[in-house]
N, C-alpha and C positions, 0 to 999 in steps of 0.2 A: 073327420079331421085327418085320423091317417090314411083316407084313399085320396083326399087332397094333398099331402104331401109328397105322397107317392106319385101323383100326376104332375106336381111341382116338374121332380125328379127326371121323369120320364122326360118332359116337354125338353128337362137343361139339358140331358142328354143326349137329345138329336139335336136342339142346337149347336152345342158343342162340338157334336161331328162336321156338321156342317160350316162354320165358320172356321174350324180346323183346315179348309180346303181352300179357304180366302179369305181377304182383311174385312169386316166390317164396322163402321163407325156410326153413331149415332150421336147427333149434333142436333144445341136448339138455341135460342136466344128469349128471351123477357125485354120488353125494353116499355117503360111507363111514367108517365111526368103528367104535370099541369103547366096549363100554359094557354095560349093566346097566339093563334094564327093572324099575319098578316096578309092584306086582302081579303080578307074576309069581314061581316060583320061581327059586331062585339059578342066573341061569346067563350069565357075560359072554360077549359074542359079539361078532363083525363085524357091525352091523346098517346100516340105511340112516337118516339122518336126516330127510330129504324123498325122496319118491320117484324113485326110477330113470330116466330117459327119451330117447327117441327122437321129431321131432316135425317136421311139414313143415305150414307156412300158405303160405296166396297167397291174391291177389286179384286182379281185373282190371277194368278201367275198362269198360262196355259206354255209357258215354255217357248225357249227358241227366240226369248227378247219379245215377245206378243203376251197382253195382257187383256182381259175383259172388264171393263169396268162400266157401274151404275151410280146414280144416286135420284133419290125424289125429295123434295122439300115441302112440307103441310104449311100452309101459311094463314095466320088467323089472329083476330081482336082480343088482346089478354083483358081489355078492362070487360070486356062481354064473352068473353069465351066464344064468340060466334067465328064459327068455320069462314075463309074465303068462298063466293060461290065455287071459284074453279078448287079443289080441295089441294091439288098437290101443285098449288099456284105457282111457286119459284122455282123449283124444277122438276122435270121427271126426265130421264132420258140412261141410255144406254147404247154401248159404243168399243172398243178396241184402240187400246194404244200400242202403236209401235215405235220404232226408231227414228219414225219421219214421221209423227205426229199423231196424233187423235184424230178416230173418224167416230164420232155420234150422231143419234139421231134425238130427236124429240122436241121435249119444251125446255128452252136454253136461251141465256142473256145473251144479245148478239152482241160481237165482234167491238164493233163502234161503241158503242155505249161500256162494254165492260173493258175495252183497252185503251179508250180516248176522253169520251163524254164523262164518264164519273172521276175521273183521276185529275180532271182539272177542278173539280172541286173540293176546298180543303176539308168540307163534313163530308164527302163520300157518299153523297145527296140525301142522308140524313140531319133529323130536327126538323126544327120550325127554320132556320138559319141556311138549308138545301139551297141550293143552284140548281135547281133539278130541270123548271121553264128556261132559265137562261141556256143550259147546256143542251137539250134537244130541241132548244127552237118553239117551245109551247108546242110541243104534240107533234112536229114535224117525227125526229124522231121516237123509238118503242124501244122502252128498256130488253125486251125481253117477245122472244114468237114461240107459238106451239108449231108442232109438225113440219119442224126443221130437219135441214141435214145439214150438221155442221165440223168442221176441222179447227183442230187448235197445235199451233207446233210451236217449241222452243228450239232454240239453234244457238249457240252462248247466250249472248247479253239480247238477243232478239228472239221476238215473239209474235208471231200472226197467226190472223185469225180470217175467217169465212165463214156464213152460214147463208142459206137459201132456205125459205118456207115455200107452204102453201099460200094462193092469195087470201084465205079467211082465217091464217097464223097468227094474225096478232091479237090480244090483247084487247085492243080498243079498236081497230083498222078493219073496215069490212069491206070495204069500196077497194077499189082500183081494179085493172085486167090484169095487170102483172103477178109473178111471186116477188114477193120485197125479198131483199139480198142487204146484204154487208159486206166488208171487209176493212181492215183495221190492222195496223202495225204499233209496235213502241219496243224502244232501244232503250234499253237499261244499262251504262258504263259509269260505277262508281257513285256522284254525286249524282250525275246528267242523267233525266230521262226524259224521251223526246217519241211523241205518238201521233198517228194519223186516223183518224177516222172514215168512214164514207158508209151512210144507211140510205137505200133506196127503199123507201116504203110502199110501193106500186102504184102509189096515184100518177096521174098524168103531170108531168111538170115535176113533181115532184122528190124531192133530195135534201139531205143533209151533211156537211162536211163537217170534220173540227179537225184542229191540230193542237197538241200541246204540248207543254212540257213542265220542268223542275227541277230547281235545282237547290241540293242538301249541303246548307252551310254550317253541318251540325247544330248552330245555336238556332238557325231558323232556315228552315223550306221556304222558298219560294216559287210559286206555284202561277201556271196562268195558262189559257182556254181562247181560243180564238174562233169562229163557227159563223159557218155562211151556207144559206140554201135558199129552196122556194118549197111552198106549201100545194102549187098544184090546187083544185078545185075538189072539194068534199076533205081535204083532212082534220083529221080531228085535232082541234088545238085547245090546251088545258085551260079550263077556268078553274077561279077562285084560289084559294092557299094552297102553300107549298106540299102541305099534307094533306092528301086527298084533293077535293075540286073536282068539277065534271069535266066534261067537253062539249066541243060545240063542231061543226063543222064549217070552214073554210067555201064561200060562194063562190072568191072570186084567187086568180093566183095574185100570191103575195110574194116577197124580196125578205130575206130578213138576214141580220147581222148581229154576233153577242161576241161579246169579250168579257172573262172573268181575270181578275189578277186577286192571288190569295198569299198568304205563309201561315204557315203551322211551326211553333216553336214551343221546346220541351221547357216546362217550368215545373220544378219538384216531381212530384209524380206524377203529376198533369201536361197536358198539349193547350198551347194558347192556338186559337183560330182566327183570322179574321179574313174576309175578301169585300172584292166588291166587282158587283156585275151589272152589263147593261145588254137589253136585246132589243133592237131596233126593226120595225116593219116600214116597207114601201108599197102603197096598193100599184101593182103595175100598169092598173088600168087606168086608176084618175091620180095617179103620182102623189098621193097626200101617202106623208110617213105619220109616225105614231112609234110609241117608247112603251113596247109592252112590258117592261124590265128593268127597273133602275134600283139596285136593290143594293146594301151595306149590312153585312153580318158582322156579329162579334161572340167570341163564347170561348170558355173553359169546360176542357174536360177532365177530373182527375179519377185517377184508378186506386181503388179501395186494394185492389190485388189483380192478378192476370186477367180473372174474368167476372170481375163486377169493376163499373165506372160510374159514375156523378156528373151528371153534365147540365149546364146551364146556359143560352145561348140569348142572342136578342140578335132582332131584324127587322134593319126599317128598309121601306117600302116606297119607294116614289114614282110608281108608272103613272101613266095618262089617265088609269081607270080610277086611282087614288085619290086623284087628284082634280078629279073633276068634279063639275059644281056640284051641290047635292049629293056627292057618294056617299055613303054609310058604312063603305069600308075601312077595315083600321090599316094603318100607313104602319101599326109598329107593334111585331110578332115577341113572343118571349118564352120561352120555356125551362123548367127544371125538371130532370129526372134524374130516375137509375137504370142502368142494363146491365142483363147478367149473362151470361154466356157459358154450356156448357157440352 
C-alpha cells in the first residue's frame, strides 16, 4: 500500500512539473435518453442525444505572441461502453497560434460545417429533432476530415476558416481524385450574425454551399439556413434517422436545395426550440425531383445547473421515403434525456 502511495506521488509530481510549463484541460460529456427515431422503423431505444465523449486540450506560451496548442477527443457509446472504431474520432490535432490566426494539422471539423452548417440549426445537430440531412445536403457534405491542414482566425466580430485534407480524409468519403477543401466565414455584431459556407468534397461535380444567419431578440433567436449544391456521382448520401443511419452511394449527379428557419427562446431555466426544414433533389439527368427532407422539430431543454440539462424533443417526418406506400418507417421521432458535462 505504501509503495503504491508513494508511486501515487511520484507520478503527481512529474505531472505537476510538467503542466506547470502549459494549460492542460480535460473535458468530457454523457448524454443518454430514450426515445424513437424518425425515418426509421419502430423501435424505442437508449440512444445518445449529442455525442459520447472523452477529451484533453492545452496549450503553452512559447513567447513573442506564438503559442503551441493540442487537443484529442475519445469518442464512444455510454449505453455500451463501446469504443468509436476510429478511437480519438472528434479530434486529434496539433498546431500554433499566432496573431494572424491558427495554423493546425490533423483530424478537425471543417470550416463550413462548424461556422455555417451547424449554426443554422437550433439543436446544434443534436437529438432525435437534428437538421443534420437538411444542412449538409444528406451526405453531400462531412462534419469533420482526418489528415488536414487547417487555419482558423478571429479579427473583431469576424472569423474564417480553411482546411484542405487528403483524398481518403473523410469519414465516410473514399471516392473522388481530388483533396476535398472548405472554407467558411461568419460575422458576429451584437444581435446579427451572418455566415457563409462552401465544402468541396472531391467527387466530380460535386459541392456544397450554405449561408446563414440570426438574429438575438433577447426573448427569442431567430435562426435560419439556406443551402444549394450537387452530389456529383458516388457520394455518399445519409440513410435512415437522424441519429446514426448508413449510406449509400449517389449513381447519378443530383441538384439539391434546403432551407431551415428555426428560434430558440429562453423560458425559466430552460431554451424552447423549434424549426422547420425542407431538402429538395432534382435528378439532372431524367429531371424527376423528390423531397428527401420535410421535417418540424419541437423541444425543451432545461438546465438542472451549468453542466447537467434535461431535454425532451419531438420530430415529425414527411419525406417521399415516409410516405410512400408500404413504408414501415415512422414519420414521428421523440426523445427524453439527460446530459452532463464536465
Amino acid at each position: 500500500m505504501k509503495k503504491s502511495l508513494l508511486a501515487l506521488a511520484a507520478i503527481a509530481a512529474v505531472s505537476g512539473s510538467a503542466f506547470a510549463q502549459s494549460s492542460v484541460t480535460m473535458y468530457g460529456q454523457i448524454d443518454q435518453g430514450v426515445g424513437q427515431q424518425s425515418e426509421t422503423v419502430k423501435n424505442r431505444e437508449v440512444l445518445a442525444g449529442s455525442a459520447n465523449r472523452l477529451g484533453f486540450r492545452g496549450v503553452e506560451d512559447l513567447g513573442g505572441g506564438l503559442k503551441a496548442f493540442f487537443e484529442f477527443q475519445h469518442r464512444f457509446s455510454a449505453d455500451t461502453g463501446v469504443a468509436n472504431s476510429t478511437f480519438w474520432d472528434g479530434k486529434s490535432f496539433v498546431g500554433l497560434q499566432t496573431a494572424f490566426g491558427n495554423v493546425y494539422l490533423g483530424r478537425e471539423d471543417n470550416p463550413a460545417y462548424a461556422l455555417s452548417q451547424s449554426a443554422g440549426d437550433p439543436w446544434g445537430t443534436d437529438t432525435v429533432a437534428q437538421n443534420t440531412t437538411i444542412l449538409n445536403g444528406r451526405g453531400i457534405g462531412t462534419n469533420r476530415y482526418a489528415n488536414s491542414v487547417n487555419y482558423r482566425g478571429t479579427f473583431g466580430g469576424f472569423t474564417v476558416g480553411a482546411q484542405i485534407a487528403e483524398a481518403d480524409g473523410s469519414k465516410r468519403q473514399s471516392t473522388g481524385e481530388d483533396r476535398p477543401w472548405s472554407v467558411a466565414g461568419v460575422y458576429t455584431g451584437g444581435p446579427i450574425t451572418i455566415g457563409f459556407g462552401y465544402e468541396d468534397p472531391a467527387n466530380t461535380d460535386a459541392y456544397w454551399a450554405t449561408v446563414n444567419g440570426a438574429w438575438d431578440f433577447k426573448v427569442v433567436k431567430l435562426i435560419g439556413l439556406y443551402g444549394w449544391g450537387e452530389t456529383g456521382v458516388g457520394t455518399p448520401t445519409q440513410t435512415g434517422g437522424n441519429v446514426g443511419g448508413g449510406t449509400s452511394l449517389t449513381t447519378v449527379n443530383n441538384e439539391r436545395k434546403a432551407y431551415i428557419i428555426g428560434l430558440t427562446a429562453p423560458i425559466g431555466n430552460g431554451e424552447l426550440k423549434a424549426s422547420y426544414g425542407q431538402l429538395d433533389n432534382k435528378n439532372k439527368v431524367t429531371g424527376v425531383k423528390s423531397k428527401l427532407d420535410k421535417q418540424f422539430g419541437l423541444g425543451y431543454h432545461y438546465a438542472l445547473s451549468k453542466r447537467t440539462t434535461i431535454y425532451a424533443d419531438y420530430v415529425n417526418e414527411g419525406n417521399d421515403a415516409v410516405k410512400a406506400a408500404g413504408s414501415n418507417l415512422e414519420k414521428n421521432g421523440y426523445d427524453f434525456g439527460i446530459k452532463h458535462k464536465f
